[in-house]
C-alpha positions in Angstrom: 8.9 32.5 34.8 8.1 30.1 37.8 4.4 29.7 37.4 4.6 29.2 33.8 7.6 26.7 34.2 5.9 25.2 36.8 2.8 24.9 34.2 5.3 22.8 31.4 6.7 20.9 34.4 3.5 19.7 35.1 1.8 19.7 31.4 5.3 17.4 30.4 4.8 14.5 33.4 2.4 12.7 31.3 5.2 12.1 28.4 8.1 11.7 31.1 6.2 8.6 32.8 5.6 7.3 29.2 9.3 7.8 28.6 10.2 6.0 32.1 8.2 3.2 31.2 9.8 2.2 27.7 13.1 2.8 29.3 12.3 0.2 31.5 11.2 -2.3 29.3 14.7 -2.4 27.5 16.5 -4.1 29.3 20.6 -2.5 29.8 22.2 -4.8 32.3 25.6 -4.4 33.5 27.4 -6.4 33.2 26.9 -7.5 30.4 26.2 -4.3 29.3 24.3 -4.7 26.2 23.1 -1.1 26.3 23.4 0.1 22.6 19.8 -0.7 21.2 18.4 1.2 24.5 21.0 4.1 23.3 19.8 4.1 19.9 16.1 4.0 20.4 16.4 7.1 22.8 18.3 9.3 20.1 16.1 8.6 17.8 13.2 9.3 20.4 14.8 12.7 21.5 15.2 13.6 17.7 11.6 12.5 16.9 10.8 15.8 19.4 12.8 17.7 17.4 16.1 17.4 20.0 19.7 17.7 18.0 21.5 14.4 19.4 25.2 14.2 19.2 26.3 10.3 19.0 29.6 9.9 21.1 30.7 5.9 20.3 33.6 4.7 22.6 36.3 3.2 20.3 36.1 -0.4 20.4 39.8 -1.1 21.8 39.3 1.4 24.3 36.1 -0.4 25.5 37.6 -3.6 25.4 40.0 -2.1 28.5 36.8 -2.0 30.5 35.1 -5.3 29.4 32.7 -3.8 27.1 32.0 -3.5 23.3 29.6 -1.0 21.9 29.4 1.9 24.0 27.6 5.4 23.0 27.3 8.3 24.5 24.4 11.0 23.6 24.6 14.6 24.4 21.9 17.3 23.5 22.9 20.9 23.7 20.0 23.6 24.2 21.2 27.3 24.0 18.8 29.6 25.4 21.0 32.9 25.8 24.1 34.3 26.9 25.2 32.5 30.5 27.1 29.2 31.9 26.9 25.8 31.0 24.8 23.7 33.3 24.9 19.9 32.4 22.6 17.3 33.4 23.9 13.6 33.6 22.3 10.3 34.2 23.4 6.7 32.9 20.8 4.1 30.7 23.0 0.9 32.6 21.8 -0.7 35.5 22.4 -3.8 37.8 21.9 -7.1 36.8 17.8 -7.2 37.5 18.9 -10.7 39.4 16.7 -13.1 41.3 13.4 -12.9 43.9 11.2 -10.4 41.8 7.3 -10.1 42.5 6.9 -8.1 39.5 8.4 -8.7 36.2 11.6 -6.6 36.1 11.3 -5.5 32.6 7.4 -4.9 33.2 7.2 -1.6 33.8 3.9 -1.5 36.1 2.3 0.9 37.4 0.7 0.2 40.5 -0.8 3.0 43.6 1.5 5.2 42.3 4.6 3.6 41.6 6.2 2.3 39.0 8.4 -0.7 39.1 11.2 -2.5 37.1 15.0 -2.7 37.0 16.4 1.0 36.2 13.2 2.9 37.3 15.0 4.5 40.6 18.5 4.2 39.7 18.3 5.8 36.9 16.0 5.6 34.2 13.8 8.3 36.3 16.4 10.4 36.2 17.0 10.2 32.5 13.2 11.0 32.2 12.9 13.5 34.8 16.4 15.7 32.9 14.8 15.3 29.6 11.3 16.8 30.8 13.3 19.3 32.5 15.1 20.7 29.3 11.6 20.5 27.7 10.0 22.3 30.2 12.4 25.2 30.2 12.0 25.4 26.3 8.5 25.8 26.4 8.3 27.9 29.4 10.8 30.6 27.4 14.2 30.7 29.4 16.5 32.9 27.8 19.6 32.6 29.9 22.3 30.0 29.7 23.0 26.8 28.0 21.2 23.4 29.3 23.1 19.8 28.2 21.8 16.3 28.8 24.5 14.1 29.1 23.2 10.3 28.6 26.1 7.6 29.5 26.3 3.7 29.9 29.0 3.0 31.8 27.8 3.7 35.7 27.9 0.0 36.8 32.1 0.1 34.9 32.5 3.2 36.9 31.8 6.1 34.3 35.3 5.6 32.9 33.5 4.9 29.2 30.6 8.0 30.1 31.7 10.7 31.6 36.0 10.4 31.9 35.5 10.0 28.1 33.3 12.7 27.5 35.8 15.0 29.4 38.8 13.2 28.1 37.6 14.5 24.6 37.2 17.6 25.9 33.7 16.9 24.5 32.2 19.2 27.0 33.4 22.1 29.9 30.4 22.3 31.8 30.6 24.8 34.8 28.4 22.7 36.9 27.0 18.8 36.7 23.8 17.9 38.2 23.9 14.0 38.4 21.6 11.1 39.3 20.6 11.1 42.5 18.2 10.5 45.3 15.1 13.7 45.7 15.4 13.3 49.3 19.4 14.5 50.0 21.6 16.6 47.6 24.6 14.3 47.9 28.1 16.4 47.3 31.1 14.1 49.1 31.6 10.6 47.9 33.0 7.1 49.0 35.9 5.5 46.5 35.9 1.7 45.8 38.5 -0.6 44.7 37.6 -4.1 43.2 40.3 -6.7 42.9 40.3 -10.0 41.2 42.4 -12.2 43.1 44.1 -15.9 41.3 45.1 -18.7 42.7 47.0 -21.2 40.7 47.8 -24.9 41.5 48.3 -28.1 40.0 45.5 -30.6 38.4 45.2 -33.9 39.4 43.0 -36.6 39.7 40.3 -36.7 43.2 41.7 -40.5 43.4 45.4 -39.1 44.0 44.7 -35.3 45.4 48.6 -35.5 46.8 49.8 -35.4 43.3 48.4 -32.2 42.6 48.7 -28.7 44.2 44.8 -27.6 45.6 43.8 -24.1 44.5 40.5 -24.5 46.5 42.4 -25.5 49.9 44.8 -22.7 49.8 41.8 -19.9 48.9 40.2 -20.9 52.6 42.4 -19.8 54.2 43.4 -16.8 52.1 39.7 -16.1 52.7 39.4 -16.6 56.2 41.8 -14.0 56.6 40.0 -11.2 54.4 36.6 -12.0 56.6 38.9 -11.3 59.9 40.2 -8.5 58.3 37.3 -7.0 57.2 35.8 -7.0 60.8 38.6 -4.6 61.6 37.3 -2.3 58.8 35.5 0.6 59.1 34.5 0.8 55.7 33.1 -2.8 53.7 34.8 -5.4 52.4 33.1 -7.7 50.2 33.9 -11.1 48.7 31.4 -11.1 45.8 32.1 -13.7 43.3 33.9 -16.6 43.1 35.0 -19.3 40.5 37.3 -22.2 39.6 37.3 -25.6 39.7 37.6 -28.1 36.1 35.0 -31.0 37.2 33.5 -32.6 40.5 36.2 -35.4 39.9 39.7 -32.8 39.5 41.6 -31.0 41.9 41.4 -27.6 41.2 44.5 -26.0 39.4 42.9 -22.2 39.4 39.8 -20.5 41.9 39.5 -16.7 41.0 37.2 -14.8 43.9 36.9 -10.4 43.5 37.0 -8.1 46.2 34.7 -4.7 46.6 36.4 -2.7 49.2 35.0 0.8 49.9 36.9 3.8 50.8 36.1 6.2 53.0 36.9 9.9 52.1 40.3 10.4 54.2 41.6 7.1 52.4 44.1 7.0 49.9 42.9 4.1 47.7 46.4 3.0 46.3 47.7 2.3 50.2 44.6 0.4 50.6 45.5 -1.5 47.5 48.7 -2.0 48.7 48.2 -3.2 52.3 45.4 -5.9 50.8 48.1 -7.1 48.6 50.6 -7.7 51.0 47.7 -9.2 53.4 47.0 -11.9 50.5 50.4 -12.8 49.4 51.0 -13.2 53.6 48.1 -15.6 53.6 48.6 -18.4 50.7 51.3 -20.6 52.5 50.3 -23.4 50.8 53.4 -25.0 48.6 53.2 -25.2 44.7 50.2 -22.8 44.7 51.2 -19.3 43.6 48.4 -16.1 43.6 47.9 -13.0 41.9 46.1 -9.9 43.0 44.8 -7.5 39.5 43.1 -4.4 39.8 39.8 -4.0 38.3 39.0 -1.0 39.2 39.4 2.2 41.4 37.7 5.2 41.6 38.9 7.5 44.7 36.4 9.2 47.0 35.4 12.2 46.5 35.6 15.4 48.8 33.2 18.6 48.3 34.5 21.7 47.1 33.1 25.3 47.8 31.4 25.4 43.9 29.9 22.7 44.9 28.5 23.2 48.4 26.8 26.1 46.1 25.3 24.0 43.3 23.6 21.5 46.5 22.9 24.7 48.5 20.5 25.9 45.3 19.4 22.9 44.4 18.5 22.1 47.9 16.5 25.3 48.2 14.4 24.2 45.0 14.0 20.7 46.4 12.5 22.3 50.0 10.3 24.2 48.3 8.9 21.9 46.1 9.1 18.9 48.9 8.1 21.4 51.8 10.4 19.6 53.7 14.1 19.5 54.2 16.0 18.4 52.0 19.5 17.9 53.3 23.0 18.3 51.4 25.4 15.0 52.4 28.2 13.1 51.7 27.1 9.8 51.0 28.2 5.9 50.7 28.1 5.9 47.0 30.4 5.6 43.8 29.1 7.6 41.3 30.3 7.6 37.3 29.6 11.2 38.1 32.1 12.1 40.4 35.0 12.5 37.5 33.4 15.6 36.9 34.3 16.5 40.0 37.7 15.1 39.8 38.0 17.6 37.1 37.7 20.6 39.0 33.9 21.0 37.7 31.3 22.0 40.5 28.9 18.6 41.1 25.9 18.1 43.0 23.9 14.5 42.9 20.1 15.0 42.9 17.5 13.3 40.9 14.5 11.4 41.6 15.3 8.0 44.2 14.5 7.7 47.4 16.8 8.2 50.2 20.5 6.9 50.2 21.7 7.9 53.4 19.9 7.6 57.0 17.0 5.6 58.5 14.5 3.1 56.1 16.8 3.3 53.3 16.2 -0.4 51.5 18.0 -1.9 48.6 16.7 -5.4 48.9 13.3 -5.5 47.5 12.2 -5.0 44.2 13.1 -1.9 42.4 10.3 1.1 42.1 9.9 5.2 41.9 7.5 7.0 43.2 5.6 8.9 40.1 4.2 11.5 42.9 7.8 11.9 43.6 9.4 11.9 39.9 7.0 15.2 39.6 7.6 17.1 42.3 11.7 16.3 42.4 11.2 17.4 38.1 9.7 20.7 39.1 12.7 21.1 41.7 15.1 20.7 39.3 13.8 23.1 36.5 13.7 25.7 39.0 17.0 25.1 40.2 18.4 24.5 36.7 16.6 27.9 35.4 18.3 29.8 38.7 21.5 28.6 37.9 21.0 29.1 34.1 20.7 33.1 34.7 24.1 33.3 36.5 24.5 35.4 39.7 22.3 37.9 40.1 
């Protein structure tokens, strides 16, 4: 079975770089999160290759809680024989492609071996790579097991719309998830986040009489003077990330909204973190006639590793040294996965895919975005192996 799966893995890269590239060139930002045409095309692509693809549409009110509108997600069940369920997740979002490019984000080129564009590391490649896996398994005649693709746009929202729905529906009871990841470290422990909005709310009035109104602006500097000293006290980030308010250059400002990405380490209970920045903020607007609320956007609580899981990485990390011939180490990492509510649900959950390295020396996510095609091929060969060990069951 391994030589002639290694034989598809190979014989299948040609269409899987194909695949990467025209995921690329649809844009699926988020936010805004305009992600359905993308969705669409690559059903209709996976049942063009004779794939049966189960269409999964968020209800509109429910995706309206997180901000978003047409959500879908796809799932493509292959049987091959009596065995568990291994599932194989990636999202279609990605971050906004943003300013200070050198190649066109949406591009898809190909240059010495890499190919570059928003979503072609994180994780368009691993959406190509999963698919080529199931396809290689097919042709290479596994008979053990059932393989699902689990295709989500919601990883940027926090997988609340992907895979908490998916579960939620009781859609799927996988044993074990493989999820996007990084080819260089099987990542099992997670950080949490919390993002807060916080509002400020004065009075208006005009620039020629400022002491007739109450300034929104004045009382936010020092409200955010005090969450910079704080954060320096942190051992985990704290990040002021956006910022608004303000009704004209000649206005006091009545309103200034700013959010708040705090990350949590694994030991951290992320509602007492919530709590103490809340008290911290309400401490620090003592400005009179200007009153300030704190809303939660969003929380996702760390995750810790479980012995199913230290499993799962120990396999696939096995795979991954063989077909690296290097280590490949299994880590908890600074990252927020969409993934990790599997885990929260008691399901085994490695993260492995195609990236480049998230935790240690010369990681970089500053310059523009790019895989490594020599990469995508040797981490797609890992995974197939992996995913055909684990497919069979215990020997």
């Amino acid at each position: 079975m391994s030589d002639a799966l290694a034989a598809a893995v190979f014989a299948g890269q040609e269409d899987a770089v194909a695949l990467l590239s025209a995921l690329v060139t649809q844009p699926t930002e988020n936010p805004p999160g305009d992600t359905a045409a993308a969705t669409e095309w690559l059903a209709l692509w996976l049942e063009e290759r004779g794939h049966m693809v189960e269409r999964h549409p968020v209800p509109a009110p429910f995706a309206r809680h997180y901000r978003r509108t047409d959500v879908t997600n796809l799932i493509v069940r292959r049987t091959f024989g009596p065995g568990p369920t291994i599932a194989l997740h990636a999202p279609l979002d990605t971050l906004p492609a943003g300013e200070g490019w050198h190649r066109e984000p949406f591009g898809a080129e190909i240059r010495e071996g890499y190919l570059h564009g928003r979503g072609a590391r994180d994780s368009k490649a691993d959406v190509a790579a999963y698919i080529a896996v199931l396809e290689a398994l097919a042709a290479a005649g596994a008979s053990a097991g059932t393989l699902e693709l689990h295709v989500t746009s919601d990883e940027e929202g926090g997988g609340f719309l992907g895979p908490q729905f998916l579960l939620g529906q009781s859609l799927t009871e996988p044993d074990a998830v493989i999820a996007a990841g990084t080819a260089y470290q099987v990542v099992t422990g997670q950080q949490g986040v919390l993002h807060l909005e916080v509002l400020l709310r004065g009075q208006q009035a005009h620039a020629s009489r400022p002491q007739d109104g109450r300034d929104a602006i004045r009382a936010a500097v020092p409200l955010m003077a005090a969450l910079h000293a704080h954060a320096d006290t942190l051992a985990e980030p704290l990040t002021l990330s956006t910022i608004g308010g303000g009704r004209g250059v000649n206005i006091v400002a009545d309103m200034v909204s700013f959010t708040i990405d705090r990350r949590l380490a694994q030991d951290e209970d992320g509602e007492t973190v919530e709590a103490d920045l809340a008290a911290l903020i309400t401490a620090s607007v003592t400005a009179p006639g200007v009153e300030v609320e704190c809303r939660r956007l969003l929380l996702a609580e760390p995750v810790n590793t479980s012995e199913p899981s230290e499993r799962l990485a120990s396999t696939l990390s096995r795979h991954a040294q063989a077909a690296f011939d290097h280590e490949i180490p299994v880590v908890s990492a600074p990252v927020v996965s969409g993934a990790r509510h599997y885990a929260l649900a008691g399901i085994a959950l490695a993260l492995y895919g195609v990236g480049p390295p998230i935790v240690g020396e010369g990681v970089d996510f500053t310059g523009d975005e790019s895989v490594s095609l020599h990469d995508m091929k040797r981490a797609t060969l890992a995974l197939a192996t992996a995913v055909d060990e684990l497919l069979r069951g215990p020997e």
